[in-house]
MARVOLUM-11996 format. One line per field, with one value per residue (C-alpha): residue in one letter; x, y, z. Coordinates in nm, 4 decimals. Layout:
type = [A_...]
px = [X_...]
py = [Y_...]
pz = [Z_...]
This chain:
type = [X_X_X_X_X_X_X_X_X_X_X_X_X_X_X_X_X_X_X_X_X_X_X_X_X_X_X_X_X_X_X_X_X_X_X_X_X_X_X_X_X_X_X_X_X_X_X_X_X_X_X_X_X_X_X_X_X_X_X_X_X_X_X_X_X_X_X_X_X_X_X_X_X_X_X_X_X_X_X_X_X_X_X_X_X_X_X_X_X_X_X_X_X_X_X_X_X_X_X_X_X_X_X_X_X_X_X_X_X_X_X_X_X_X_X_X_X_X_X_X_X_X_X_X_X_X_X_X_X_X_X_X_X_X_X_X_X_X_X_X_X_X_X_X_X_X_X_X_X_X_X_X_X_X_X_X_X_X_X_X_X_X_X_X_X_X_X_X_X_X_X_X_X_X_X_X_X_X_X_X_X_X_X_X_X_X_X_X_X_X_X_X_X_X_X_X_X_X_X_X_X_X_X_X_X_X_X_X_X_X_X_X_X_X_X_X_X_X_X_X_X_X_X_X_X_X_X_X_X_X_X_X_X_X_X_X_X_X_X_X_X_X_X_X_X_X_X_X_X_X_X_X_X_X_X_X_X_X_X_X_X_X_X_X_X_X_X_X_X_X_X_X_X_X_X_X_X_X_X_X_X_X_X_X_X_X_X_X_X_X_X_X_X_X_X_X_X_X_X_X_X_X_X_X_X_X_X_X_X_X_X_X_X_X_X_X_X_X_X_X_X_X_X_X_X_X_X_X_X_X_X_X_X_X_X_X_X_X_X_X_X_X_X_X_X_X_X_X_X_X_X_X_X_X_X_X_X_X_X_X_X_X_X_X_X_X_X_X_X_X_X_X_X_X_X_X_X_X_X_X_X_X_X_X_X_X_X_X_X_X_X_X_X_X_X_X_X_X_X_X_X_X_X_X_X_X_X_X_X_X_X_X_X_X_X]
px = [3.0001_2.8638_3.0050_3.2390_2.9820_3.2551_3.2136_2.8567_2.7754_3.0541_2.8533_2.5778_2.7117_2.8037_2.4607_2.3706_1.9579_1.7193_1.7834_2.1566_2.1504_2.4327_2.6611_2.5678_2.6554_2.9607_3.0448_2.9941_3.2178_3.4920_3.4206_3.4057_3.7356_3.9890_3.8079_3.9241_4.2144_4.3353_4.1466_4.3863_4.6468_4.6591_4.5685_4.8865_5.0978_4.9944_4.9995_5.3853_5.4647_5.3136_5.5405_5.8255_5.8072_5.7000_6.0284_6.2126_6.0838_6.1733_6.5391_6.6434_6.4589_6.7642_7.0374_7.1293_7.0709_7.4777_7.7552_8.1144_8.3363_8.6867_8.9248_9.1042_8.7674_8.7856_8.8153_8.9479_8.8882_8.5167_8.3741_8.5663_8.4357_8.0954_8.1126_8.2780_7.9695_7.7694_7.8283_7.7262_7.3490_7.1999_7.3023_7.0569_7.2141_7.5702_7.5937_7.9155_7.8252_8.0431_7.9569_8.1287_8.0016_7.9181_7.7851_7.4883_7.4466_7.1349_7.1205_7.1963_7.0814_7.3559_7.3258_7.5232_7.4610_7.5269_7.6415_7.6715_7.6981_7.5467_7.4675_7.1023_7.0229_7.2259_7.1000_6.7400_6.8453_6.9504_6.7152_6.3704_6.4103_6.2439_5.8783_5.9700_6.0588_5.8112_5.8989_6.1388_6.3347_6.6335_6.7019_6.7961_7.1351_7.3536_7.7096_7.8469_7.4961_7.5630_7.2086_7.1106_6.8339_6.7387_6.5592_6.1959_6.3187_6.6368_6.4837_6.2400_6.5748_6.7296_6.4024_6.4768_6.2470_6.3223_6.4760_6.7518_7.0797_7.2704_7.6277_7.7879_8.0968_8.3263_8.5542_8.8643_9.0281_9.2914_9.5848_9.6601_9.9278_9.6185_9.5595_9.3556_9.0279_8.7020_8.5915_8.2593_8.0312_7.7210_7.4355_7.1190_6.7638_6.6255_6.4400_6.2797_6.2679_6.1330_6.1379_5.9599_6.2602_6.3689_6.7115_6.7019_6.4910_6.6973_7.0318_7.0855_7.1996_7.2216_7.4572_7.6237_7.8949_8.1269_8.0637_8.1029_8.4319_8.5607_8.4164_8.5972_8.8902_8.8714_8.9047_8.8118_8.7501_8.4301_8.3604_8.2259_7.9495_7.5984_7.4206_7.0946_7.0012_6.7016_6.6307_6.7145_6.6856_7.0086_7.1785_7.4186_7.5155_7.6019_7.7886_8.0172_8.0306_8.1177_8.4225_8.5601_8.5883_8.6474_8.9740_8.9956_9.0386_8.7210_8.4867_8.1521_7.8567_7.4636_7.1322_7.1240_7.4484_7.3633_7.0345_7.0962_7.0092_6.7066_6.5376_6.6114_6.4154_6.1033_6.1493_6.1860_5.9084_5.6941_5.7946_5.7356_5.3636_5.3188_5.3765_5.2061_4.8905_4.9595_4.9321_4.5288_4.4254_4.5940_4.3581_4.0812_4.1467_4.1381_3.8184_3.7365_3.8569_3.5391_3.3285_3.3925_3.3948_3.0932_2.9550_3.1446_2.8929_2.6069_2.6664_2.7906_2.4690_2.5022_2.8324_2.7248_2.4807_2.7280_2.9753_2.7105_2.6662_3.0192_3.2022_3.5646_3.7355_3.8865_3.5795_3.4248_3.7516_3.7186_3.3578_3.4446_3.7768_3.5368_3.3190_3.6131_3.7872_3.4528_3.4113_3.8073_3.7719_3.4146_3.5966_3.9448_3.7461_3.5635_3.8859_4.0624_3.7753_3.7473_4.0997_4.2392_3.8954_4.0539_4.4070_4.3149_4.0670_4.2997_4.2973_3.9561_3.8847_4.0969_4.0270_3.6663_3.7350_3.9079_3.6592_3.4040_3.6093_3.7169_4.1151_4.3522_4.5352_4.8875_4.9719_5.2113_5.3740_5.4948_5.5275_5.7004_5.4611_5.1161_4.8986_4.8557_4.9791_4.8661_5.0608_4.8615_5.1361_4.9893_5.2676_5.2036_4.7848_4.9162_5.1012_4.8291_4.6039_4.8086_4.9461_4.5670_4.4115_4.6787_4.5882_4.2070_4.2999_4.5488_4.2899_4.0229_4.2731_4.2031_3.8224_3.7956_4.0160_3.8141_3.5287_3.6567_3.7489_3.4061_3.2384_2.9230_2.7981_2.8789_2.7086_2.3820_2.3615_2.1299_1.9801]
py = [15.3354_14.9862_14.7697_14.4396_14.1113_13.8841_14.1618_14.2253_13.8263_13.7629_14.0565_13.8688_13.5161_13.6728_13.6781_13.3189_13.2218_13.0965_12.7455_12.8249_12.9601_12.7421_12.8959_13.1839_13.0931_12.9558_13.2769_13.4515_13.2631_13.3279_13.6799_13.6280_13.4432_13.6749_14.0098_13.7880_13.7273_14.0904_14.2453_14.0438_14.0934_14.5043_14.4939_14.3111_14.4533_14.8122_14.6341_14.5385_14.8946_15.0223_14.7897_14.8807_15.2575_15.2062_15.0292_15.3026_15.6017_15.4426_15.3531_15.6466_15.8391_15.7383_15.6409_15.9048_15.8850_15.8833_15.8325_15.9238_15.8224_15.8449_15.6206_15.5544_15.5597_15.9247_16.2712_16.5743_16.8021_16.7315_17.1292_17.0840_16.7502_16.8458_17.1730_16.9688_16.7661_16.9856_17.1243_16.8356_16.9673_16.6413_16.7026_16.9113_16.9078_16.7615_16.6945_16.5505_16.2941_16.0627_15.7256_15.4841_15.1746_15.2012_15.0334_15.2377_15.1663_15.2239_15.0801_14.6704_14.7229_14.7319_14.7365_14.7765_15.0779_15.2351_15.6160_15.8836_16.2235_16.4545_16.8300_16.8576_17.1534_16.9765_16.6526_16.8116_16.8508_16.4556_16.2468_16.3191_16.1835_16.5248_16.3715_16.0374_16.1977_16.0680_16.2389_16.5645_16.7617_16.6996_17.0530_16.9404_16.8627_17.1463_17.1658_17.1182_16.9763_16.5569_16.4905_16.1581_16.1058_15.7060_15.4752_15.3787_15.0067_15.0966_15.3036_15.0499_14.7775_14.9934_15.1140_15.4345_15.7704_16.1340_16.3060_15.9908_15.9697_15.7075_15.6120_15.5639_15.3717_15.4042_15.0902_15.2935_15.2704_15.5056_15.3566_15.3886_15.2054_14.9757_14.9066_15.0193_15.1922_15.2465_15.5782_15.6815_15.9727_16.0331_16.1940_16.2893_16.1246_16.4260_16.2194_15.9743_15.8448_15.5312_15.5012_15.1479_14.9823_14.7156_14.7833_15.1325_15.1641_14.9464_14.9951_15.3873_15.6398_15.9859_16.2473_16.6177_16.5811_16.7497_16.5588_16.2390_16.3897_16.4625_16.1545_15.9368_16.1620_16.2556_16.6232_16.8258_16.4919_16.3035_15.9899_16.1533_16.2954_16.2584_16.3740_16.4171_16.3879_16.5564_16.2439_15.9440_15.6884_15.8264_15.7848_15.4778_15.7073_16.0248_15.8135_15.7048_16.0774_16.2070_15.9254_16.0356_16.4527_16.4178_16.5025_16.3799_15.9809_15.8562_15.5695_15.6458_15.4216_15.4862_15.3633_15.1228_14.9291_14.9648_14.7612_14.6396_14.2432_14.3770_14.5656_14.2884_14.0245_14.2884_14.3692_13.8993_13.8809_14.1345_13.9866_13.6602_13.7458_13.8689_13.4821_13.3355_13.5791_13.6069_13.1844_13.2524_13.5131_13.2214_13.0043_13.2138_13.3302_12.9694_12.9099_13.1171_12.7878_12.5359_12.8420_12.8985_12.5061_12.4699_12.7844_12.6445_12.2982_12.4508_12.7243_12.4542_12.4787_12.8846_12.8076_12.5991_12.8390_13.1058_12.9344_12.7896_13.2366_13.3323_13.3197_13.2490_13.0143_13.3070_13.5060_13.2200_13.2418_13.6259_13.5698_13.3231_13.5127_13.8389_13.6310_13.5525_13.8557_14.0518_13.8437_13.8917_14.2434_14.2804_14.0689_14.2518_14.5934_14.4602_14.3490_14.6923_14.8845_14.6544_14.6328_14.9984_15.0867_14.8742_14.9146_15.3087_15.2370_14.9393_15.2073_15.1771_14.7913_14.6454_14.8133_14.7635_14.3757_14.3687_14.5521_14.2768_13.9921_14.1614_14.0751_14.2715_14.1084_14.2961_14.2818_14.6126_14.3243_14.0854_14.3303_14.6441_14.7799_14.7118_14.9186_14.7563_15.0142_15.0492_15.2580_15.2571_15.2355_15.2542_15.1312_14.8042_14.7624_14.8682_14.5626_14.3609_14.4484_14.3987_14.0488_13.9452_14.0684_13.8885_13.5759_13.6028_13.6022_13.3610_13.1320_13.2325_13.0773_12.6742_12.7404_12.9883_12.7739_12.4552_12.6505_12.7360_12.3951_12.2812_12.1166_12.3041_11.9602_11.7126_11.9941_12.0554_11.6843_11.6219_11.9489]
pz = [-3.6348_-3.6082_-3.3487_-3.4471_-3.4625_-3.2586_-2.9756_-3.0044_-2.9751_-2.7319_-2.5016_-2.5662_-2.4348_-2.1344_-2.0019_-2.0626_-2.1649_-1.8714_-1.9053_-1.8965_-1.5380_-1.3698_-1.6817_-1.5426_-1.2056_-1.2995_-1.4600_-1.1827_-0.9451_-1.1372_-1.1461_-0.7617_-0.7305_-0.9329_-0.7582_-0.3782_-0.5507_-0.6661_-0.4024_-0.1616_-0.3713_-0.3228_0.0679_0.1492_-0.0975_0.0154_0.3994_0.3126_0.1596_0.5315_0.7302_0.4814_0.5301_0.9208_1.0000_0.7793_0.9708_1.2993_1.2192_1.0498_1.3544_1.5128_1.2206_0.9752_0.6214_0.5724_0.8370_0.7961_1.1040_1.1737_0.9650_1.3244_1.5256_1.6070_1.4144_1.4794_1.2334_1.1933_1.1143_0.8385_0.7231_0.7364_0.5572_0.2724_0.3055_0.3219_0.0158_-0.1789_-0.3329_-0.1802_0.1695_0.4110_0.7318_0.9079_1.3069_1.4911_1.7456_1.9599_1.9777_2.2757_2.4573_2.8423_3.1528_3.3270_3.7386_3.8979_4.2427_4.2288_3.8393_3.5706_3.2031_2.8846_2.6972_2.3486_2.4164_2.1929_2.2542_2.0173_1.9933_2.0475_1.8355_1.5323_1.5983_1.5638_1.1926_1.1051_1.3547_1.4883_1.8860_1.9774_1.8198_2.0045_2.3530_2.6336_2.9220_2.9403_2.6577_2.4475_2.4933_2.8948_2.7577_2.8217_2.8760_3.2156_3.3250_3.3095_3.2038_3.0129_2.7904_2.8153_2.6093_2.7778_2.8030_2.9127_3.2013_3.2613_3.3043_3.5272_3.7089_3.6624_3.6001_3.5045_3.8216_3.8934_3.9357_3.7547_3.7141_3.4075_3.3588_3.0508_2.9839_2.9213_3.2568_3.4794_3.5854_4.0037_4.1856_4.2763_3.9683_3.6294_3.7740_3.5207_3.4652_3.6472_3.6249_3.7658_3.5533_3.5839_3.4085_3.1876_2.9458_2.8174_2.4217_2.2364_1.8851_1.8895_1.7998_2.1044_1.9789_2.0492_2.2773_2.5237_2.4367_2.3779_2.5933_2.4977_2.6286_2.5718_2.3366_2.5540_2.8524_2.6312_2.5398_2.8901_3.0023_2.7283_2.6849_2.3534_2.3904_2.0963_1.8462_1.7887_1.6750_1.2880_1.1154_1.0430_0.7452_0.6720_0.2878_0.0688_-0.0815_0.1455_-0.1434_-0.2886_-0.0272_-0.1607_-0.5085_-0.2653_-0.0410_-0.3386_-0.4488_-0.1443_-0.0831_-0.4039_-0.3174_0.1406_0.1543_0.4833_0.5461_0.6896_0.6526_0.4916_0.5251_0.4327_0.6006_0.3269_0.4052_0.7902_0.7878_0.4480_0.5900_0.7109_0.4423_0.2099_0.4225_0.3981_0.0336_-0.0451_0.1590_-0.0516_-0.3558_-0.2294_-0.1302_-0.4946_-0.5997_-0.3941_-0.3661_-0.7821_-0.8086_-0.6148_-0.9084_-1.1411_-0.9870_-1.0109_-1.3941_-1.4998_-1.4117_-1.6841_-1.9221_-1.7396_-1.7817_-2.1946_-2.2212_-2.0439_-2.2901_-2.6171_-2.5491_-2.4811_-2.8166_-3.0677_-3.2648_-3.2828_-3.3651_-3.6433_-3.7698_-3.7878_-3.9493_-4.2400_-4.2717_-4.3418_-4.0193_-4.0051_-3.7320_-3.6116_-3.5796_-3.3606_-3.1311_-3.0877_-2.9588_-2.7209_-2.6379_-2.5745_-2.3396_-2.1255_-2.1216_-2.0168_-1.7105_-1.6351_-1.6909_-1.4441_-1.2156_-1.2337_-1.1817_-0.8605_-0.7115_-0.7500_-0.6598_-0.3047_-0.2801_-0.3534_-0.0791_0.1859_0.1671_0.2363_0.4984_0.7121_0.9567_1.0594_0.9181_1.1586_1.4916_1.3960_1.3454_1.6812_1.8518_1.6887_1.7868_2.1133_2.1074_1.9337_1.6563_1.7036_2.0768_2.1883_2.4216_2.1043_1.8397_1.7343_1.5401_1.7001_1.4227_1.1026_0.8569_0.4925_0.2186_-0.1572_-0.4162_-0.7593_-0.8866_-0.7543_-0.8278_-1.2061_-1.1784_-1.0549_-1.2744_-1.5765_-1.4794_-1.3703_-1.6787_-1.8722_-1.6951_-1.7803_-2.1765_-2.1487_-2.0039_-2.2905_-2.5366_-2.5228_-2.5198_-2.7620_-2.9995_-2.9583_-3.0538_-3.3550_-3.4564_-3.4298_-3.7604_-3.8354_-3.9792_-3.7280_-3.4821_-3.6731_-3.7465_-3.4420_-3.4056]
């Protein structure tokens, strides 16, 4: 089956004569400029996907997927709220946990803590501290024991290690005839967690539920419920399901809702990069017009001739419009070949660029995630390459249609 002429010539044009090197040249910078341009495109898309998930995994290593707490603060009959929950298909795993503010004492250092007491087999089932513990076991709370789990920056306030005693001091008082007297309890370091999440990581305390009951005199009631969900991205549509069929009052929030501020800032920003990075392989496509206009001059006597044979303006536009669209499409294939190569290989580019430059672009000290992570969505480099090559034939349009307006006598006058 023989080939369309329009495509064969355009092929043809795209590999200009010898005396029509700098066409050539120009050609190839714009080849050059929309591969930088999508290649760039994908690495920090696939770069904002990492952060995206990265931040994810560390706050719902320590917030559930779906909290339900006590209408009046506390709840009493919570086995019975999580088995209810529990039987929704979407729900995993439930744990109760008790959740109270504090003051921890360690010497002449005092700090204000978040406590919760949980149940450290159950909590195994809707958080993952136990991968984040560095130093000691969550296992070390046991009933009756008073042992405290810290966060590594909350130790490191207090100047505290595993082995310590400190005092914790709960703000609901006891009345004496000299007065309303805090609460105290002394408890004992057993570990060590950090999520890499300052807000965690210095501000929570974790305890025995049952101590955290005695200690806040709450007796058999606990704060709520934690679940843990198969798929955490349906989290908002179970939470509406499951405040339709508790028969229990209670308050029922998601992870979505609880950070909901901050995940939208990441996902603007994202889209935002698109734009901007999007405008570059704009840029970049367009120089595709100087390059056909440049080609269009140099070709009007070809055009001439093939015109004075039989061609119609529109055939002379589809040559033209093939020329451009080839070097979009070799350009658009470099780019998502470099880019899809380095968004899975970040992991060694960038330690191998800071061992090069000897610093280290992400300092532990400034941020929380000091590793650049990288997560390939081909979602998004379908995108790309759609809206790019789009670009590359809008921009063969003007060219391609001045080409075809050209008078075959006016152009073989001087020839």
């Amino acid at each position: 089956m023989a080939l369309p002429y329009e495509l064969l010539i355009g092929l043809r044009y795209t590999r200009a004569k010898r005396r029509n090197h700098f066409i050539s040249f120009i050609s190839m910078i714009s080849m050059l400029g929309i591969a930088l341009g999508v290649a760039a495109l994908i690495v920090v898309l696939s770069v904002m996907n990492g952060f995206q998930t990265e931040l994810r995994g560390r706050i719902l290593a320590v917030v559930s997927h779906i909290q339900i707490s006590g209408a009046s603060g506390e709840m009493g009959e919570w086995p019975h709220v999580a088995e209810q929950a529990a039987k929704h298909p979407g729900v995993i795993a439930a744990a109760p946990y008790i959740q109270e503010q504090g003051m921890l004492s360690f010497g002449q250092s005092v700090r204000g803590a978040m406590v919760r007491g949980i149940l450290p087999d159950m909590e195994d089932k809707v958080a993952d501290f136990r991968s984040h513990m560095k130093g000691g076991k969550l296992e070390s709370l046991e009933p009756d024991a008073f042992n405290i789990v810290l966060g590594r920056e909350l130790a490191r306030a207090l100047d505290v290690n595993i082995g310590d005693k400190v005092t914790l001091i709960a703000p609901q008082g006891v009345v004496t005839p000299a007065g309303v007297v805090p609460r105290l309890k002394t408890f004992t370091v057993s570990g060590l967690f950090e999520v890499g999440m300052f807000e965690y990581d210095n501000g929570l305390a974790l305890i025995r539920m049952e101590d955290a009951q005695r200690l806040y005199r709450m007796e058999d009631r606990v704060s709520g419920v934690r679940l843990k969900l198969e798929d955490l991205f349906k989290a908002r549509a179970i939470t509406e399901q499951l405040a339709n069929t508790l028969d229990t009052p209670a308050y029922i929030s998601d992870w979505t809702r609880s950070h909901a501020n901050f995940f939208r800032a990441v996902q603007i920003e994202k889209n935002m990069m698109f734009i901007i990075l999007s405008l570059i392989v704009a840029v970049a496509a367009f120089n595709i017009v100087s390059t056909l206009v440049m080609a269009v001059t140099d070709k009007q006597a070809d055009i001439a001739i093939l015109r004075t044979l039989g061609a119609s303006p529109g055939s002379i536009m589809s040559v033209f419009m093939v020329q451009g669209a080839l070097i979009g499409f070799i350009g658009l294939a470099l780019g998502v070949a470099g880019g899809v190569a380095l968004a899975l290989n970040v992991d060694v580019v960038v330690p191998f660029i800071e061992r090069m430059l000897g610093t280290e672009l992400m300092s532990k000290e400034v941020y929380y995630i000091s590793a650049l992570p990288s997560e390939l969505q081909w979602g998004d480099v379908i995108t790309i390459t759609l809206v790019s090559f789009v670009l590359s034939l809008v921009a063969t349009l003007y060219p391609s249609w001045r080409a075809s307006r050209i008078n075959p006598a006016e152009a073989l006058r001087y020839e």
